[in-house]
C-alpha positions as CSV (number, residue, x, y, z in Angstrom):
1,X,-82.2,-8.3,104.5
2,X,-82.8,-11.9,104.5
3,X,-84.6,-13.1,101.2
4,X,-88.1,-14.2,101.3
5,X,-88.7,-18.0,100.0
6,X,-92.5,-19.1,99.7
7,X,-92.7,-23.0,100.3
8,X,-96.0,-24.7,98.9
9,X,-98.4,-26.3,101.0
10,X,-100.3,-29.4,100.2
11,X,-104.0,-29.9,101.6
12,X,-104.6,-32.6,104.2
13,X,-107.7,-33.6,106.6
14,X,-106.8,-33.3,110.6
15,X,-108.6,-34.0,113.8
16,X,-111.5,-35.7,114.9
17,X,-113.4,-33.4,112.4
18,X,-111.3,-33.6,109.7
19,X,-110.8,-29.9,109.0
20,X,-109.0,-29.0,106.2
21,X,-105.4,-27.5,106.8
22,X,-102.8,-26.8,105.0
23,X,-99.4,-27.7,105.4
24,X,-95.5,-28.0,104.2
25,X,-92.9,-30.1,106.1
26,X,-91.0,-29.1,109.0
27,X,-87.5,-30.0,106.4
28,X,-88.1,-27.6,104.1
29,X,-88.9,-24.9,106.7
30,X,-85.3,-25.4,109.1
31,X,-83.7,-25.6,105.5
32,X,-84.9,-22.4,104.1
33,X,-84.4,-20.6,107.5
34,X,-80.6,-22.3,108.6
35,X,-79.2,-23.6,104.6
36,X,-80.2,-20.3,103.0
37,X,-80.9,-18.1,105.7
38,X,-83.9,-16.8,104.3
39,X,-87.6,-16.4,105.6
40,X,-89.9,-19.2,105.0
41,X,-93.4,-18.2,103.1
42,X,-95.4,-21.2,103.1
43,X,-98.0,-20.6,100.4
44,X,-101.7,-22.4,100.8
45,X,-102.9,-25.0,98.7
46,X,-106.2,-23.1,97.3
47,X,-105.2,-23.6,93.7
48,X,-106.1,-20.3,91.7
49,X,-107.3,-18.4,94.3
50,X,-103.6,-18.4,95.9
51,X,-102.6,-15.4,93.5
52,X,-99.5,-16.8,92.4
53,X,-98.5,-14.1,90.6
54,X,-98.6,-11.9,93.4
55,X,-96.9,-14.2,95.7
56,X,-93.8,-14.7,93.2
57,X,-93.6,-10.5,92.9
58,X,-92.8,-10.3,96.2
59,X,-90.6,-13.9,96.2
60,X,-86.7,-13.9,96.2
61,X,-87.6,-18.2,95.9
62,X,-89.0,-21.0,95.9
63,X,-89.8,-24.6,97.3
64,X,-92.1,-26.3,95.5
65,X,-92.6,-29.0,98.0
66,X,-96.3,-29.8,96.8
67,X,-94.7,-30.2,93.5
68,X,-97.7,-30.9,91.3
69,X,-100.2,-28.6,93.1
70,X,-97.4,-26.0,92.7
71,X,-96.3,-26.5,89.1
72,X,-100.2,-27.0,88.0
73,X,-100.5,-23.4,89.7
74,X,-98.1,-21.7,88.0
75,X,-99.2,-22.4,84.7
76,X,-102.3,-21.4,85.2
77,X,-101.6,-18.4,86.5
78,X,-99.4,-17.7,83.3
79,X,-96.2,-17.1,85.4
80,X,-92.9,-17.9,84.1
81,X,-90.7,-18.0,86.5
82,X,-87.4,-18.1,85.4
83,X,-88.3,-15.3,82.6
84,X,-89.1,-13.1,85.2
85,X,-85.4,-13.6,87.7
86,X,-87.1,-16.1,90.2
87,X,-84.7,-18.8,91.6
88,X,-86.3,-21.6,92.6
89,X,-84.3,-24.1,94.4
């Protein structure tokens, strides 16, 4: 079974309306599905109400591509990662 690795998301405007979406780059997706062979997760940018201790029970990974948003988000949710087994690469 192929591992599950979330990849954070960042929060940007698109379209003529400038709806708010969320998204991770296209890089970090190919290299989670063809370096590591693993199933890409992309986790939203909502900040607390993301449950990130929830996500990273059911995470075998990863990517913090939104590297502040993510780190700032796992502190406050009180996780510590690499007591608990996660890799994160």
């Amino acid at each position: 079974m192929k591992p599950l690795i979330g990849i954070s998301c960042c929060s940007k405007q698109f379209g003529v309306f400038g709806m708010p979406n969320h998204a991770a780059s296209d890089t970090y997706v190919r290299a989670t599905d063809q370096v590591v062979h693993g199933v890409p997760v992309l986790i939203p940018a909502s900040g607390p109400a993301a449950c990130c201790e929830t996500l990273l029970d059911r995470l075998d990974g990863f990517v913090a591509a939104a590297i502040l948003a993510a780190i700032f988000g796992l502190l406050r949710a009180g996780v510590d990662g690499a007591a608990r087994g996660l890799m994160v690469w």
